[in-house]
C-alpha positions in Angstrom: -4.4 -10.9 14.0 -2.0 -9.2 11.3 -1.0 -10.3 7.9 1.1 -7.2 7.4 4.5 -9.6 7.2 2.4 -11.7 5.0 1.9 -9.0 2.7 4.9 -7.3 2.4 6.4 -10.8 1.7 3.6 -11.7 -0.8 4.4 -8.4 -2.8 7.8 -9.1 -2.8 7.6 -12.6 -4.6 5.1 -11.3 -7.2 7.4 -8.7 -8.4 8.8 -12.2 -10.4 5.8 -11.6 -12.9 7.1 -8.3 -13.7 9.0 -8.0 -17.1 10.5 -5.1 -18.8 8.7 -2.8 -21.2 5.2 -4.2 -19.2 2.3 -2.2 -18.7 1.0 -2.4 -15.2 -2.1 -1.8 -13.9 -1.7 -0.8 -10.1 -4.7 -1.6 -7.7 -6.0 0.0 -4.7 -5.8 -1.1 -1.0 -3.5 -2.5 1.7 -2.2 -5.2 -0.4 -1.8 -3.2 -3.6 0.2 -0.2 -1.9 2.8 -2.8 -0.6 3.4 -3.9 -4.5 3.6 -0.6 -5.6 6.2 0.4 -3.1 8.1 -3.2 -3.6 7.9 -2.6 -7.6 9.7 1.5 -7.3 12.3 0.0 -5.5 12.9 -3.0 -8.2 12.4 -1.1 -10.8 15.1 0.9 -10.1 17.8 -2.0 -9.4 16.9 -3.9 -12.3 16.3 -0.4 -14.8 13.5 -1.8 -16.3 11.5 0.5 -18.6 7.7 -0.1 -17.6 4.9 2.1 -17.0 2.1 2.3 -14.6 -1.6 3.0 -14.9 -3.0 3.7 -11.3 -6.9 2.7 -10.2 -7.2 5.7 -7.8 -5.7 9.0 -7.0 -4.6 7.0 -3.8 -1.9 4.6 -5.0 -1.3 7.4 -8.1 0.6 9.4 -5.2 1.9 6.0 -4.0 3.7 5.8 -7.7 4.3 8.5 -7.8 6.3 9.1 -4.5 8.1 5.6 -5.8 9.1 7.2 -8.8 6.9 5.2 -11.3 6.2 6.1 -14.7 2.4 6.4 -15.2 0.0 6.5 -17.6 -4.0 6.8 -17.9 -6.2 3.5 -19.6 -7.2 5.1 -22.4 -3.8 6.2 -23.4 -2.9 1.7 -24.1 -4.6 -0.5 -25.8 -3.1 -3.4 -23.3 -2.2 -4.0 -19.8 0.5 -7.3 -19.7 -0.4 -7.8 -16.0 -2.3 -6.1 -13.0 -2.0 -6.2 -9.3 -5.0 -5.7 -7.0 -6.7 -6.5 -3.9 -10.0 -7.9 -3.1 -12.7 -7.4 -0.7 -13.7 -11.4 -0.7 -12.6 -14.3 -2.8 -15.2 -17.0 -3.2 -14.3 -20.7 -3.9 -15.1 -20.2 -7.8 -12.5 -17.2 -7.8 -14.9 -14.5 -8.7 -13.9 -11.6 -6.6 -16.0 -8.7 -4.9 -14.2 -5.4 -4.9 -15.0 -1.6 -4.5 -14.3 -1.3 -0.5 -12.2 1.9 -1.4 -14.7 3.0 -4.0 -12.6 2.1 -6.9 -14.6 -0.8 -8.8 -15.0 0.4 -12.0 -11.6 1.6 -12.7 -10.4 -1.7 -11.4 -13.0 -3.4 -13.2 -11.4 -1.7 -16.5 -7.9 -2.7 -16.0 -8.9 -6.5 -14.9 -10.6 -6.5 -18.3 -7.6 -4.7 -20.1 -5.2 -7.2 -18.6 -3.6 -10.2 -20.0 -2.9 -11.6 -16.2 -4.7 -10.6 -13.4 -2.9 -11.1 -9.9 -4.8 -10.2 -6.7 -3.4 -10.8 -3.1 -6.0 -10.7 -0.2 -5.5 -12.0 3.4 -6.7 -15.2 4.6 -9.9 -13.7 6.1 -11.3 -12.8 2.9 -11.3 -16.3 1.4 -15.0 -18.3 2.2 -17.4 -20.2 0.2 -19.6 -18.1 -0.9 -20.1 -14.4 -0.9 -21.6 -12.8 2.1 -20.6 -9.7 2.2 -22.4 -6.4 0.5 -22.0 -5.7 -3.2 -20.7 -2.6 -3.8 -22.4 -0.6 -6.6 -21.3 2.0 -8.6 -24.5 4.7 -9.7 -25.3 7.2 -10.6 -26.8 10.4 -8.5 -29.9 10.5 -10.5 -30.6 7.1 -10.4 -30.7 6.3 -6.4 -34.2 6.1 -6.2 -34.8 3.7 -9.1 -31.4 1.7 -8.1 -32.7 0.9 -4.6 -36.2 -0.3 -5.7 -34.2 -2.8 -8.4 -31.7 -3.9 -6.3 -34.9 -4.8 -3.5 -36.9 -6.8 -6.4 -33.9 -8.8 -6.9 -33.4 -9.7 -2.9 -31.2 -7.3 -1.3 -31.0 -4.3 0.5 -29.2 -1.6 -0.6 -27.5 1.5 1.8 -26.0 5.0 0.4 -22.3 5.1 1.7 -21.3 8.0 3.5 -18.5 9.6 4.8 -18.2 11.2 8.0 -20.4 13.3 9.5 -23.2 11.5 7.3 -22.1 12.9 3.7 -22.7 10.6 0.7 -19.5 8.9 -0.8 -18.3 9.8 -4.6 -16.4 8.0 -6.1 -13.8 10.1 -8.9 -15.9 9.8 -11.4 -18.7 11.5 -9.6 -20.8 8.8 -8.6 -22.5 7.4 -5.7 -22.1 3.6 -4.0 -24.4 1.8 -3.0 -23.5 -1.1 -0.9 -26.0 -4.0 -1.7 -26.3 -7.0 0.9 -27.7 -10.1 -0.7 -27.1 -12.1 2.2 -24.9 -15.5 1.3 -24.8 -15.4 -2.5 -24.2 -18.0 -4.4 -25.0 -17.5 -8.0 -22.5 -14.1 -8.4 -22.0 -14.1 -12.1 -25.8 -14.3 -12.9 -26.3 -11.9 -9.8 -23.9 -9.5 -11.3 -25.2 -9.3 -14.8 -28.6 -8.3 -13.4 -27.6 -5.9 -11.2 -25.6 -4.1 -14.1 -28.9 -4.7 -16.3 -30.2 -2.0 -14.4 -30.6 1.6 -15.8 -28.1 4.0 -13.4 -25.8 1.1 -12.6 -22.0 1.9 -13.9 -20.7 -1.0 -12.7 -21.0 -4.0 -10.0 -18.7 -4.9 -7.5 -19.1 -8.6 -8.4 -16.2 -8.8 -11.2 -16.8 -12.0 -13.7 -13.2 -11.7 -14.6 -11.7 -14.5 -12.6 -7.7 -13.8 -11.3 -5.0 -15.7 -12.7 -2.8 -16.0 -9.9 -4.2 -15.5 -6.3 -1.6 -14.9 -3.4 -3.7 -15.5 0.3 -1.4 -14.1 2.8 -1.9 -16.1 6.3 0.3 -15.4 9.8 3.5 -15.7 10.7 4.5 -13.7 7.1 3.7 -16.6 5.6 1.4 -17.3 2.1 0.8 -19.4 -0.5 -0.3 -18.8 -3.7 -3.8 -20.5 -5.2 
């Protein structure tokens, strides 16, 4: 099943939100590459002035192939609007992110942004969450992370890459993917989990989008 028409469509129509002199804050993922490549190419027709801050050193290259202006968070005091992905999409509109490793620069820019879009395919819309929570940690604190994370119901697994190395993220620290089973408290959940000493940040974000497009077949979407 493919929503790649879906997506390139969706990314298309949310370039509408974009407005001159903006500050964007550019997401990571499938859904957030096909925005950045739509917004180089409209930036350029309509010569707006706007500047980028990227999530990753993925979609930086991205921008930067595409010719976008970019900038680092802590150089603005603002973001007007940010595009991003999601890993699931519950029926309250909390989101769980942190797939590509990225959470907690996303989680900066969803918190720096007056409008938060994300765009996700169909299959990551349910009820309730049921897939694991990434976490953010640091090395030092594996040990203590994984005994916390088990006293509050879940089971949490280092992520490696291949051939069985640990995943860091580019700040230098490990994930830990957390599976709580079907979770239906996620802001409470969330705030405990970042309660604990080594945890930068959950992949449970509290900050609920503004505008959510679900791409579905047939390069069709709508927008919730």
């Amino acid at each position: 099943m493919s929503y790649d028409g879906a997506i390139e469509a969706l990314s298309t129509d949310a370039l509408k939100f974009v407005k001159d002199d903006f500050v964007i804050g550019l997401g990571s993922g499938r859904a957030a590459t096909a925005f950045v490549k739509s917004l180089s190419s409209f930036i350029k027709i309509k010569n707006y002035n706007i500047r980028g801050v990227p999530t990753s050193l993925q979609i930086k290259l991205i921008a930067e192939k595409g010719g976008i202006p970019l900038v680092e968070a802590e150089q603005v005091d603002h973001i007007d609007i940010v595009f991003d992905g999601a890993d699931q999409i519950d029926s309250q509109k909390f989101v769980i992110k942190g797939g590509g490793g990225a959470l907690l620069r996303e989680n900066i820019l969803f918190n720096l942004a007056k409008k938060v879009v994300v765009m996700a395919d169909k299959s990551k819309f349910v009820k309730n969450f049921t897939r694991s929570v990434p976490v953010e940690v640091h090395p030092q604190a594996r040990n203590l992370v994984t005994y916390e994370i088990k006293k509050l119901g879940g089971k949490a697994e280092l992520r490696l890459i291949d051939r069985g190395y640990p995943f860091f993220t580019e700040n230098g620290n490990i994930i830990l993917d957390c599976d709580f089973g079907v979770i239906k408290n996620p802001k409470i959940l969330s705030q405990k989990i970042k309660q604990v000493a080594g945890v930068i940040e959950s992949g449970i974000f509290i900050r609920k989008p503004d505008v959510i497009y679900r791409a579905k077949t047939g390069g069709k979407f709508d927008i919730i």
